[in-house]
C-alpha beads as a LAMMPS data file, in Angstrom:
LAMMPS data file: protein, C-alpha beads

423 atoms
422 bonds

1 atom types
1 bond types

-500.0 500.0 xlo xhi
-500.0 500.0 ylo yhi
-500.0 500.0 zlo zhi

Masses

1 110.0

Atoms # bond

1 1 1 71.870 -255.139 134.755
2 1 1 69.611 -252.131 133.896
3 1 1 66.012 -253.136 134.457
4 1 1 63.352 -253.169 131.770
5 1 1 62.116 -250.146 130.237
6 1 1 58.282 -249.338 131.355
7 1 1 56.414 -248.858 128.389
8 1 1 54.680 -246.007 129.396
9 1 1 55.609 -243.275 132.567
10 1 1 52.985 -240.521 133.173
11 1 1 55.091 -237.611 134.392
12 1 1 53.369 -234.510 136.529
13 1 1 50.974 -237.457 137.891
14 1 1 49.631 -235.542 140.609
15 1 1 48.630 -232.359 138.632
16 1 1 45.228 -232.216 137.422
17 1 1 45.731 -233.365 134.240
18 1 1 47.963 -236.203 135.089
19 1 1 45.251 -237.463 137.355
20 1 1 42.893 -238.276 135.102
21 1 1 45.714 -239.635 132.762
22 1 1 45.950 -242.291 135.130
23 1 1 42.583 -243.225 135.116
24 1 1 42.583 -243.774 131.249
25 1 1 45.998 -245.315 131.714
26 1 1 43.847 -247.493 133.596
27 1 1 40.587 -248.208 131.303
28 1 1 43.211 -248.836 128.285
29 1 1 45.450 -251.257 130.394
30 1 1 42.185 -253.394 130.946
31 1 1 41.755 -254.072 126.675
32 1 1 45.936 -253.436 125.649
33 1 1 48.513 -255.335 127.266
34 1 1 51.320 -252.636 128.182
35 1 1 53.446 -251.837 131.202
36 1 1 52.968 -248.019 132.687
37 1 1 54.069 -246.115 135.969
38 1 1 53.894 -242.852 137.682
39 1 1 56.205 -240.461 138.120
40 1 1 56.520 -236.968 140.076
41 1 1 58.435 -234.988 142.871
42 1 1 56.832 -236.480 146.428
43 1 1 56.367 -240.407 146.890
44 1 1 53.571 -239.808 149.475
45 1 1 51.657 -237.828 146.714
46 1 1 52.360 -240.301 144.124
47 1 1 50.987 -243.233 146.406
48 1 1 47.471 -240.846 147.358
49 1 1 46.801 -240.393 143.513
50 1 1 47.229 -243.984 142.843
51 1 1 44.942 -244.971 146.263
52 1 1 42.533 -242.853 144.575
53 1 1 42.551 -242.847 140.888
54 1 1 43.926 -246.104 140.334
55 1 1 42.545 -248.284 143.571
56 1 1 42.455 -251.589 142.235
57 1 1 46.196 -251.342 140.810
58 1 1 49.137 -252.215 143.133
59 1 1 51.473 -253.194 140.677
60 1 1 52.156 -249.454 139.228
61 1 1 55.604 -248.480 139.769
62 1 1 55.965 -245.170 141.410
63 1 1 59.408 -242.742 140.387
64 1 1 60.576 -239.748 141.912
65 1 1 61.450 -237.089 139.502
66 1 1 61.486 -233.135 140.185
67 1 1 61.483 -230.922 136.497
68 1 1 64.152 -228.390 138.074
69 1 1 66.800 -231.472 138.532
70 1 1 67.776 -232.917 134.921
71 1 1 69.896 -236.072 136.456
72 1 1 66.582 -236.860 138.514
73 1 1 64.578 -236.577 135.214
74 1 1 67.121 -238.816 133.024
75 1 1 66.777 -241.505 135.863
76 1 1 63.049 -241.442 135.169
77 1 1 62.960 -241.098 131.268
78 1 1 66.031 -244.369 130.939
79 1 1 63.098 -246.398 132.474
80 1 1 60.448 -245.552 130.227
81 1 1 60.065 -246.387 125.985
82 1 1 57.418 -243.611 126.030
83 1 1 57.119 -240.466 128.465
84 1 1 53.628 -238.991 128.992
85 1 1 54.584 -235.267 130.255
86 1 1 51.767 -233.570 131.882
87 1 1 53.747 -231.049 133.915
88 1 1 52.877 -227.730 132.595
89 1 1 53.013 -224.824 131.894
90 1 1 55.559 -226.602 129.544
91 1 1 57.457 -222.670 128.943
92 1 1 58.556 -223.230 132.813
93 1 1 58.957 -226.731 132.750
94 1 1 59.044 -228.869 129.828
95 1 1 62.379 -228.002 128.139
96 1 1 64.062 -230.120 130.768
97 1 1 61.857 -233.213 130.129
98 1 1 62.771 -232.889 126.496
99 1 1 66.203 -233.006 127.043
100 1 1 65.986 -236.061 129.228
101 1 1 63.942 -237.666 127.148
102 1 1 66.906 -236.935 123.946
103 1 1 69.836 -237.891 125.910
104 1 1 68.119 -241.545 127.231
105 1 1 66.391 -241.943 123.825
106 1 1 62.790 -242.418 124.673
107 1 1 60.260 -240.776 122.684
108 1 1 57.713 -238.013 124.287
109 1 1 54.127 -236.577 124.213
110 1 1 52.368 -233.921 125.855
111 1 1 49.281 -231.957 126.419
112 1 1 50.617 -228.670 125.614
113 1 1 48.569 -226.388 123.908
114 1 1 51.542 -223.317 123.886
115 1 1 52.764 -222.479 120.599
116 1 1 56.094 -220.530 121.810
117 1 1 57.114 -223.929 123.300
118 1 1 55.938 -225.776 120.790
119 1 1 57.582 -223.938 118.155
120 1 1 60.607 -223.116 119.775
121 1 1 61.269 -226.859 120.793
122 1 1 61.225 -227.640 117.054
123 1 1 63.621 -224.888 116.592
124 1 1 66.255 -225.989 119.196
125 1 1 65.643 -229.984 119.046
126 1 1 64.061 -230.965 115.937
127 1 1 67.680 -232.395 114.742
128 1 1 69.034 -233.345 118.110
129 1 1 65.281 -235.946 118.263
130 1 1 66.034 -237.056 114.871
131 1 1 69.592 -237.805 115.684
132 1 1 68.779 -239.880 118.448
133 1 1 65.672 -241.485 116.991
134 1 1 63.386 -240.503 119.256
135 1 1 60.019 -238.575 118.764
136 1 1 58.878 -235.013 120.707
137 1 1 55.458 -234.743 119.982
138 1 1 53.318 -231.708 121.798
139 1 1 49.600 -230.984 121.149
140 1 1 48.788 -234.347 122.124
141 1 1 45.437 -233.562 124.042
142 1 1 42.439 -231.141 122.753
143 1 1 44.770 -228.892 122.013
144 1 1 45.533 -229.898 118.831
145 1 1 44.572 -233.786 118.173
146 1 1 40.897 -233.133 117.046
147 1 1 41.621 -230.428 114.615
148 1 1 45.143 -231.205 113.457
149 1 1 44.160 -234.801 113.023
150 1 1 40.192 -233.801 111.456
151 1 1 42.234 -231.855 108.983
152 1 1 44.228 -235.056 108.308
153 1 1 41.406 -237.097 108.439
154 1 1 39.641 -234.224 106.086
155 1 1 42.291 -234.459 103.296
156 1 1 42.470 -238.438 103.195
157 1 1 38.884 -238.470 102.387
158 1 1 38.652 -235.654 100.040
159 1 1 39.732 -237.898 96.693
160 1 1 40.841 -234.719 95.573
161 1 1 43.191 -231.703 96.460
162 1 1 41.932 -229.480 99.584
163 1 1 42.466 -225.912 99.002
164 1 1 41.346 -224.294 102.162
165 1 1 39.776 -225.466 105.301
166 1 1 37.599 -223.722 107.767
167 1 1 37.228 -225.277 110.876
168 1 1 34.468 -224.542 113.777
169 1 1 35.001 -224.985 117.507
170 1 1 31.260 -225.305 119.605
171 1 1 30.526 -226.877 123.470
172 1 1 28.097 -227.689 125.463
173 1 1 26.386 -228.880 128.558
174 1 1 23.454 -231.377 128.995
175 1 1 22.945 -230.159 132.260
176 1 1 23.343 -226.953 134.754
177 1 1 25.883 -228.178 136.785
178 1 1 27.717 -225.784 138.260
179 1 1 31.256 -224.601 139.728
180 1 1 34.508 -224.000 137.654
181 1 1 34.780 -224.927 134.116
182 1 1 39.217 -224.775 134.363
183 1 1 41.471 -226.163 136.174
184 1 1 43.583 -223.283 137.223
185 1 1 47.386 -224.654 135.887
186 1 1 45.450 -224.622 132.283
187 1 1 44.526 -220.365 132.674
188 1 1 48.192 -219.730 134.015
189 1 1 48.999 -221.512 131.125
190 1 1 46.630 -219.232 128.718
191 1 1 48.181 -215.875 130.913
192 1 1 51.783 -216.514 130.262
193 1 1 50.980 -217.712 126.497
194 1 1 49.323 -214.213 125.528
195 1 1 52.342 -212.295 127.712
196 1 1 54.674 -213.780 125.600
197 1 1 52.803 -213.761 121.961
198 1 1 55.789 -211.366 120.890
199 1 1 58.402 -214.440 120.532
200 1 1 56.702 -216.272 118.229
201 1 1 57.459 -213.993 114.761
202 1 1 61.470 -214.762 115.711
203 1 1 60.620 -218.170 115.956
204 1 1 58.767 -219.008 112.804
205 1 1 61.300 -216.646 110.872
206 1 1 63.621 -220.258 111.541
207 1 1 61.039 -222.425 111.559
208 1 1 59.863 -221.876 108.153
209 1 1 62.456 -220.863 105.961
210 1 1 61.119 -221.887 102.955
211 1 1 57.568 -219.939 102.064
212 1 1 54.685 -222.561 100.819
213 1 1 53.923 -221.569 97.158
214 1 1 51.213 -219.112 96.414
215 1 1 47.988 -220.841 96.949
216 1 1 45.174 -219.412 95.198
217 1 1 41.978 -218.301 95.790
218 1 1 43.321 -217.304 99.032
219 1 1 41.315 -218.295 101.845
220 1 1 40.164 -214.958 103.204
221 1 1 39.426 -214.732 107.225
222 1 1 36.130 -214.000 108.269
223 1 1 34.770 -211.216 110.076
224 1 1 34.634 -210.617 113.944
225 1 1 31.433 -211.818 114.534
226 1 1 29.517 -213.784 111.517
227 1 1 27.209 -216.277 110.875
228 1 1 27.887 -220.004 109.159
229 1 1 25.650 -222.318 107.664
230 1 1 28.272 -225.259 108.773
231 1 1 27.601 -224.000 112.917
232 1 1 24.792 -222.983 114.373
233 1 1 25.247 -219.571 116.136
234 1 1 27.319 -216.476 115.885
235 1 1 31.546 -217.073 115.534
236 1 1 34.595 -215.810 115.898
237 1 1 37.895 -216.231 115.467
238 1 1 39.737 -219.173 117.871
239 1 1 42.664 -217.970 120.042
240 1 1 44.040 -220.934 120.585
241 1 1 46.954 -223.622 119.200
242 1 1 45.041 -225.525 116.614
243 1 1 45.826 -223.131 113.740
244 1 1 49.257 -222.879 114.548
245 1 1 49.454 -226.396 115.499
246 1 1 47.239 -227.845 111.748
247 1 1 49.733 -224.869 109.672
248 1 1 52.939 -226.711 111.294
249 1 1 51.700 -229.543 109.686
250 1 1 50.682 -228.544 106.266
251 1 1 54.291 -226.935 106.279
252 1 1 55.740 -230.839 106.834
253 1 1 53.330 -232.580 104.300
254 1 1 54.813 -229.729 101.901
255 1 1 58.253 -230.432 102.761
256 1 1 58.505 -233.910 103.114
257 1 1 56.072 -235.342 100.697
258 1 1 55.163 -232.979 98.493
259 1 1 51.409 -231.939 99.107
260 1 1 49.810 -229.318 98.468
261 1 1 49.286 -227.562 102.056
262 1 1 45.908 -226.530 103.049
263 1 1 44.757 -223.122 103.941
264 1 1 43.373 -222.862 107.713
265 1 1 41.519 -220.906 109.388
266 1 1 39.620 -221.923 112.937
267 1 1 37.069 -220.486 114.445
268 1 1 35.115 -220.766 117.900
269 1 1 30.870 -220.568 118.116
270 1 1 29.090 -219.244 120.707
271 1 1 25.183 -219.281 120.844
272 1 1 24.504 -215.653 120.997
273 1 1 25.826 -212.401 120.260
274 1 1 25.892 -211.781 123.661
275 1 1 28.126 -214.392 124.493
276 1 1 30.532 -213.659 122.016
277 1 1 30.809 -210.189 122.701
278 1 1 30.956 -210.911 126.395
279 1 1 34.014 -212.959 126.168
280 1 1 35.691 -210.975 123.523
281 1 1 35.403 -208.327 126.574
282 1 1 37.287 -210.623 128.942
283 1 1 39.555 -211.381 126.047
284 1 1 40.774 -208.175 125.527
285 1 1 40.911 -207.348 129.252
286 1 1 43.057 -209.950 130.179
287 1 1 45.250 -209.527 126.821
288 1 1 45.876 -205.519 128.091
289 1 1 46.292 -206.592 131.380
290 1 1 49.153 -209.311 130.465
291 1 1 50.846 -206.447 128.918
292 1 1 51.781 -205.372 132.590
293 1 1 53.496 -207.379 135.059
294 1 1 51.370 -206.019 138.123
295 1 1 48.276 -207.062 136.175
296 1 1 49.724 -210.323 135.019
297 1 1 50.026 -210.850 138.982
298 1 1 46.651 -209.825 139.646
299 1 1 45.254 -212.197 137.128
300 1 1 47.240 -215.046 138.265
301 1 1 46.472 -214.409 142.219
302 1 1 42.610 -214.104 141.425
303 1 1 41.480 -216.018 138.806
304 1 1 38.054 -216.398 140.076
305 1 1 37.163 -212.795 140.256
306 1 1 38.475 -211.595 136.866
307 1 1 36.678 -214.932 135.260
308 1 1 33.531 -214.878 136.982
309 1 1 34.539 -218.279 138.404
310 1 1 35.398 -219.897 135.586
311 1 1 38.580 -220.812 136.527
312 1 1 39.548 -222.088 139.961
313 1 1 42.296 -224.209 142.165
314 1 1 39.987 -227.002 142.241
315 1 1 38.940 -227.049 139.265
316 1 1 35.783 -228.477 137.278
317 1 1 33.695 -230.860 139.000
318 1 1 33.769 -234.430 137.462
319 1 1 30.226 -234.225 136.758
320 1 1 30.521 -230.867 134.888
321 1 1 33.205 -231.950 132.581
322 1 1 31.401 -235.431 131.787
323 1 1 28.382 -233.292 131.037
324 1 1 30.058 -231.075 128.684
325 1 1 30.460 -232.351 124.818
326 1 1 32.523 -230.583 121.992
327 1 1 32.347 -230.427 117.909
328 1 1 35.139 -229.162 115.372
329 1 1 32.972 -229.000 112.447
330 1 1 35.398 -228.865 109.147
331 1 1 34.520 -227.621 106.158
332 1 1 36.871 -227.879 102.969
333 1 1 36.749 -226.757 99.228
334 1 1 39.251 -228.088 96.624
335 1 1 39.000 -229.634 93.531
336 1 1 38.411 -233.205 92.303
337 1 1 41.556 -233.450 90.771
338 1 1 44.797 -233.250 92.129
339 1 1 47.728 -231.750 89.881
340 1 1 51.164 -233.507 89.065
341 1 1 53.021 -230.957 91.485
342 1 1 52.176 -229.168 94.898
343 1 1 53.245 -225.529 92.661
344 1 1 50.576 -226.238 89.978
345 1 1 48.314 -223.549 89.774
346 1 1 44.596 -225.210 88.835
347 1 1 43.090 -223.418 85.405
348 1 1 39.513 -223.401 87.044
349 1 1 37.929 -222.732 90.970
350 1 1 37.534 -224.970 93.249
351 1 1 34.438 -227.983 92.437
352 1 1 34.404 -229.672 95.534
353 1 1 32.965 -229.052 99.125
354 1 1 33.443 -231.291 101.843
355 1 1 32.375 -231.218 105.390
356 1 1 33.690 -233.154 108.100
357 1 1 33.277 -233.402 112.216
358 1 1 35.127 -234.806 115.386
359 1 1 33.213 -235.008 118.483
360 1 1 33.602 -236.239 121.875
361 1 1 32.806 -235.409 125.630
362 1 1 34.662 -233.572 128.600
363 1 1 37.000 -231.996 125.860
364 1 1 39.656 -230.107 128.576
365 1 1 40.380 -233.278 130.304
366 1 1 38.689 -236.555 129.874
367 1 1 39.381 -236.005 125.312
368 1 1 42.861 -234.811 126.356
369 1 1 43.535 -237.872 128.196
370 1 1 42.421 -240.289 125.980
371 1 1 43.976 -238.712 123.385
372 1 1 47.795 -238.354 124.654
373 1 1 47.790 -241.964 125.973
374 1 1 46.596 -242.973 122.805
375 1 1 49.696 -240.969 121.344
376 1 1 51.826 -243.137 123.163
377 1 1 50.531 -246.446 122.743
378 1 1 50.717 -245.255 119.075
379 1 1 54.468 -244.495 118.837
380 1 1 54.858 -247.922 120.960
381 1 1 53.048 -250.132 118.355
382 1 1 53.907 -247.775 115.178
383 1 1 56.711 -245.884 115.175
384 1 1 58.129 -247.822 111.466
385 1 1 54.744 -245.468 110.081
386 1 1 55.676 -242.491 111.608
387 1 1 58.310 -240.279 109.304
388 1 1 61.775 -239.588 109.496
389 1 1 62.616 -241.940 112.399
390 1 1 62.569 -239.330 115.131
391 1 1 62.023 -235.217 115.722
392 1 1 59.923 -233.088 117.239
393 1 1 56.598 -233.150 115.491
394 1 1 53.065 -231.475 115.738
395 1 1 50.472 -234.759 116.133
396 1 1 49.133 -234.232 112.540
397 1 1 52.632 -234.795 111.048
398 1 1 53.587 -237.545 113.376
399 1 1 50.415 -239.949 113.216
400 1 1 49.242 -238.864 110.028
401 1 1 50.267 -242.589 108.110
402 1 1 49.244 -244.464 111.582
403 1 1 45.653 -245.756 113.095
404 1 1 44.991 -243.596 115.345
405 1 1 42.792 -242.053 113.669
406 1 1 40.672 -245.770 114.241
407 1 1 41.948 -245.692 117.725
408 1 1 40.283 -242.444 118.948
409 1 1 37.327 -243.647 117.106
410 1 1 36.755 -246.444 119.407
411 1 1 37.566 -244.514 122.513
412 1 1 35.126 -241.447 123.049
413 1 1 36.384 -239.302 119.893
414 1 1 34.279 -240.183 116.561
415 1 1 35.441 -238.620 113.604
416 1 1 33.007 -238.724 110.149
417 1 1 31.904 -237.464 107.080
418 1 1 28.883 -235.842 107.090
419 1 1 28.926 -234.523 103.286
420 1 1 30.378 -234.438 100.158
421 1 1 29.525 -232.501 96.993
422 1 1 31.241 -231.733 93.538
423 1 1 29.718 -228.862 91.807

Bonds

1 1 1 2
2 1 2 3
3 1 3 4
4 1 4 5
5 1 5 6
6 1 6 7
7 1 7 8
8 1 8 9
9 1 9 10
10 1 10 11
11 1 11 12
12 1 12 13
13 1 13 14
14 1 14 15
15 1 15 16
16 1 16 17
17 1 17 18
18 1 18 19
19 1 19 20
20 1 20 21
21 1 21 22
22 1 22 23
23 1 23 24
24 1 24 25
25 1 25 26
26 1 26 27
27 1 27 28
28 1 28 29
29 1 29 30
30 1 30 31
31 1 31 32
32 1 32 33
33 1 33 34
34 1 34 35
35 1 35 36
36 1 36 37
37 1 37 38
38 1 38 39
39 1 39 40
40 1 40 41
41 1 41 42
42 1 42 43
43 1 43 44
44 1 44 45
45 1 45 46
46 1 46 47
47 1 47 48
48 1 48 49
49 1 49 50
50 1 50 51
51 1 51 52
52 1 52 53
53 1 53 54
54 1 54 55
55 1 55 56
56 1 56 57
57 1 57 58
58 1 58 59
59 1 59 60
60 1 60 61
61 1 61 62
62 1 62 63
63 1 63 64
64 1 64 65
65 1 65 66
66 1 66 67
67 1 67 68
68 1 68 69
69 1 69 70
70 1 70 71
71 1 71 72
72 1 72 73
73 1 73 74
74 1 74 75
75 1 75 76
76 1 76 77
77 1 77 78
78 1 78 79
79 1 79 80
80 1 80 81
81 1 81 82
82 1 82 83
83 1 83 84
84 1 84 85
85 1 85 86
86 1 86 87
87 1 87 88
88 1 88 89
89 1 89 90
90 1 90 91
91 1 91 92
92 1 92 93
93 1 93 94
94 1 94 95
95 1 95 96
96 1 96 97
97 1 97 98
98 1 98 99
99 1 99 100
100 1 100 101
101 1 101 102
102 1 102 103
103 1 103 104
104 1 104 105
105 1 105 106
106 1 106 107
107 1 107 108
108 1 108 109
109 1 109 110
110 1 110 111
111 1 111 112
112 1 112 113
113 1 113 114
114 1 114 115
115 1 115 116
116 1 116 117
117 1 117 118
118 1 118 119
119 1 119 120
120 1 120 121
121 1 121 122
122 1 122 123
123 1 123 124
124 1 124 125
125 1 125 126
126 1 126 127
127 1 127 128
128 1 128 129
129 1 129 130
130 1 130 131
131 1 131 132
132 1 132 133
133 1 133 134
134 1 134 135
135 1 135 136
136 1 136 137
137 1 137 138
138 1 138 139
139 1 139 140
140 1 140 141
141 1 141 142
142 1 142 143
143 1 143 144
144 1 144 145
145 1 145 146
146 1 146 147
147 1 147 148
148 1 148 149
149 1 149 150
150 1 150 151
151 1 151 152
152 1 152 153
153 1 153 154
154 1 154 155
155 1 155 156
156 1 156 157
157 1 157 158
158 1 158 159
159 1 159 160
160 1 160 161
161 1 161 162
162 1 162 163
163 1 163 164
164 1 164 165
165 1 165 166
166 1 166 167
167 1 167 168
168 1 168 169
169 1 169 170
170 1 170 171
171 1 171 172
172 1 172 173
173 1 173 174
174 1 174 175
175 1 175 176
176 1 176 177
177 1 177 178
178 1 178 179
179 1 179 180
180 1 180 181
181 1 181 182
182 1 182 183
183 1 183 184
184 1 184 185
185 1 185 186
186 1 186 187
187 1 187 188
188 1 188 189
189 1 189 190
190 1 190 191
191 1 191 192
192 1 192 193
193 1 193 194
194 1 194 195
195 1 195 196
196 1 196 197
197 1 197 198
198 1 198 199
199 1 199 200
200 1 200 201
201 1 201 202
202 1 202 203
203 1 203 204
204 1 204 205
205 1 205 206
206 1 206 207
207 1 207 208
208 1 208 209
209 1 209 210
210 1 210 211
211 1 211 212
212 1 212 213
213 1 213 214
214 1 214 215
215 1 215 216
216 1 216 217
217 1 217 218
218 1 218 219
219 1 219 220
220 1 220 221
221 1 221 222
222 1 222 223
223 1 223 224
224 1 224 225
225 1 225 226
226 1 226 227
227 1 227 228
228 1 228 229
229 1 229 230
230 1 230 231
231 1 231 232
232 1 232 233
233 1 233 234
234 1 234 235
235 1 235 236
236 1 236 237
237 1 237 238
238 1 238 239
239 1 239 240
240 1 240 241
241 1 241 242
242 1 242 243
243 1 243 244
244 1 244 245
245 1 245 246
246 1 246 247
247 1 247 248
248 1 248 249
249 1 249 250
250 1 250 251
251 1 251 252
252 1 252 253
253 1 253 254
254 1 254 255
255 1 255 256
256 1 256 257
257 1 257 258
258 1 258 259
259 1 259 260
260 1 260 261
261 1 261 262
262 1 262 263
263 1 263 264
264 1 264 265
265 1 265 266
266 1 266 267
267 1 267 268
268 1 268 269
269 1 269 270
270 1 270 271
271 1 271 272
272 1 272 273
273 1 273 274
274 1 274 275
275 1 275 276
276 1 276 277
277 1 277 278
278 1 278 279
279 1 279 280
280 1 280 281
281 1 281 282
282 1 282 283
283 1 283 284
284 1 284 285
285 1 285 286
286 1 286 287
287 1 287 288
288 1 288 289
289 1 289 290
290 1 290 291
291 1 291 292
292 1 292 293
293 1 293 294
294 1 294 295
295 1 295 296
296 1 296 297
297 1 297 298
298 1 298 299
299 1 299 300
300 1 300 301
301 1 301 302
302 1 302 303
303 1 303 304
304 1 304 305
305 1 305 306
306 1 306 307
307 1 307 308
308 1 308 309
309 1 309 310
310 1 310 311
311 1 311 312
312 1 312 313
313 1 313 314
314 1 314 315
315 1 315 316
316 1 316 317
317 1 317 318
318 1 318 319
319 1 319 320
320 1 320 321
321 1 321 322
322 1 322 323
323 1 323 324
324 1 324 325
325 1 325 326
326 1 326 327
327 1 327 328
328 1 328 329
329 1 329 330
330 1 330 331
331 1 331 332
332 1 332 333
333 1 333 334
334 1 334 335
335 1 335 336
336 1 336 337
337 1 337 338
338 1 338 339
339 1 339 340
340 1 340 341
341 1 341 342
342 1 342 343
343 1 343 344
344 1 344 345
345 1 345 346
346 1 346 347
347 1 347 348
348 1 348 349
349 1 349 350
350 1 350 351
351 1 351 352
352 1 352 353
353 1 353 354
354 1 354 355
355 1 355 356
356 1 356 357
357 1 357 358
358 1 358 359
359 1 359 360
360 1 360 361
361 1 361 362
362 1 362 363
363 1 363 364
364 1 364 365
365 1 365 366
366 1 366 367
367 1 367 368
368 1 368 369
369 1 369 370
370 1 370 371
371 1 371 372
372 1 372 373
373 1 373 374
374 1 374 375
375 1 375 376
376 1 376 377
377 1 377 378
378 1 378 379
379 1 379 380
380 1 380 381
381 1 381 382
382 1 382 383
383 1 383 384
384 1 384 385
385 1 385 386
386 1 386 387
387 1 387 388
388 1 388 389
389 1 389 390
390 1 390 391
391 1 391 392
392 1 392 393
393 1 393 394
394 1 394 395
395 1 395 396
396 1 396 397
397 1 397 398
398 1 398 399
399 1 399 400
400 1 400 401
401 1 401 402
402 1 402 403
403 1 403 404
404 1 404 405
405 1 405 406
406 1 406 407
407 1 407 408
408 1 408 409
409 1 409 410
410 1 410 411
411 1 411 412
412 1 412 413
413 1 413 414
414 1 414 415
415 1 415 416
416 1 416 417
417 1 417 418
418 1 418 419
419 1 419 420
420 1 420 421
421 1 421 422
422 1 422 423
């Protein structure tokens, strides 16, 4: 007799991340009755993580399970409803995960924040998930849940029809605390994502066949450097997943229910010039240097030097991530009326603002956490409002009809209104 599915397995538990999923595995365990156990490639590491991050739990089941051996990884993923995958960089070893995860049926989250992965896992296994029921959902931590999901949260409150939305990344520190501010898995991560930007035209070429209608006034981007009157400082635009991640999205509300898809652009704020121009610098150093596989090496081997320590082995300090808060500040224009059919060109420009925020604390790790457990526990308690019965979805698509929205609220990430006009 096979034994009882585990509701919940955090896989890669040893990593970084995966450490600090346990200890929110743990906090949520103590208010939501669900079963949840560990799962990597050494027992004797899996039992240290658990002594320390988890010391008042000996009931957590431990499994061995190595992401270069697929029968080891289907004996994991048959014991699980829900796999929480937090072995990265998901281009080296996630696509093996997903495939376990297909062939035993149990649905899957991540923390991934690389759109070639991302993108290219819809390609290859969007029908192959929906076939077998089961939903692949990436993006699950900071990269993308607070923007794809403000955006969501954004056009349920507009009463209206968004037309474009302009989102604004800022962070800070309440206090000087020093040492690294990444763990270094997340910047080889960032190094093989910008190496490998060139695969991702091919990719949306089949990921998008049809072309969303033309959506007028065009959102037009914004300078290198300006000024907004939504975030205080001077901004840029941001490198990361969210915009691919919230224009995924948009595509599916088009597709599936017919809604007009927002325009998106995201942006990230720094407090001074300097600062902006000073990592701009960096950006475009490391971006020539990926270009080369001798510098890709020499980026990877000394990620301290060529990022000031920014980035180290260790990693941030607990105290320096707890001391570090975030804000995506949204702001949308539409109209107050929304027309018959997605298509409909409006006779008049948009008469209605709205601006929106998510904020939270310790946004790399501790938001990341909460927020792909809470993914889980979501598809556990409800997967009959989630669409389509299974594929592989960005977060925005998948938990758009569900309350987690409500659920993040009440755990660290607060999402609100701050104004509304109609002119």
């Amino acid at each position: 007799m096979a034994a009882e599915r585990l509701d919940v397995i955090i896989f890669g538990a040893t990593g970084f991340t995966g450490k600090y999923t346990i200890e929110e595995a743990v906090k949520l365990s103590q208010e939501k009755q669900f079963t949840w156990g560990i799962a990597g490639r050494r027992k004797e590491a899996l039992e240290a993580v658990l002594k320390e991050h988890a010391p008042n739990r000996d009931d957590i089941p431990i499994l061995i399970a190595d992401a270069s051996d697929l029968e080891s990884l289907k004996k994991m993923t048959e014991r699980a409803k829900v796999v929480v995958n937090c072995c990265g960089p998901y281009r080296f070893y996630g696509e093996p995960v997903i495939q376990a995860c297909i062939d035993t049926r149990t649905h899957h989250v991540d923390v991934s924040g690389e759109p070639q992965f991302m993108e290219r896992m819809q390609v290859e296994y969007g029908q192959k998930a929906k076939d077998a029921g089961v939903y692949i959902v990436s993006a699950c931590g900071f990269d993308s849940i607070p923007c794809d999901l403000g955006i969501i949260f954004l056009q349920n409150k507009f009463n209206g029809e968004v037309n474009s939305v302009e989102t604004y990344l800022s962070s800070w520190k309440t206090s000087n605390v020093g040492g690294a501010g990444m763990h270094y898995g997340t910047w080889e991560t960032v190094i093989h994502e910008i190496s490998h930007r060139n695969e991702l035209r091919g990719l949306r070429s089949k990921l998008f066949p049809e072309k969303l209608p033309n959506l007028t006034p065009k959102l037009v981007p914004r300078g290198l450097a300006h000024k907004s009157s939504i975030s205080e400082g001077w901004s840029t635009k941001f490198p990361g997943a969210d915009k691919s991640t919230a224009l995924r999205t948009q595509y599916f509300l088009f597709q599936n229910y017919k809604q007009r898809p927002a325009q998106v652009q995201t942006y990230i704020t720094f407090k001074s010039i300097f600062a902006l121009f000073a990592t701009a610098i960096v950006g475009v150093m490391v971006t020539l240097m990926t270009k080369f596989e001798c510098g890709k090496q020499l980026l990877l081997k000394h990620p301290k030097f060529f990022t000031a320590g920014f980035v180290s082995h260790e990693g941030p300090k607990p105290e320096a991530m707890n001391n570090t808060h975030f804000a995506i500040t949204f702001k949308a224009t539409g109209w107050t009326e929304a027309l018959a059919e997605p298509t409909d060109a409006h006779t008049g420009p948009p008469n209605k603002e709205m601006i929106t925020k998510v904020t939270g604390v310790n946004p790399g790790y501790g938001a990341t956490c909460t927020a792909v457990m809470t993914a889980a526990l979501t598809i556990l308690k409800e997967a009959d409002k989630m669409p389509d019965n299974g594929g592989v979805l960005p977060p925005g698509a998948a938990f758009g009809k569900t309350s987690i929205i409500e659920e993040l609220n009440k755990h660290g990430l607060k999402f609100e209104v701050i104004s509304s006009i109609e002119k």
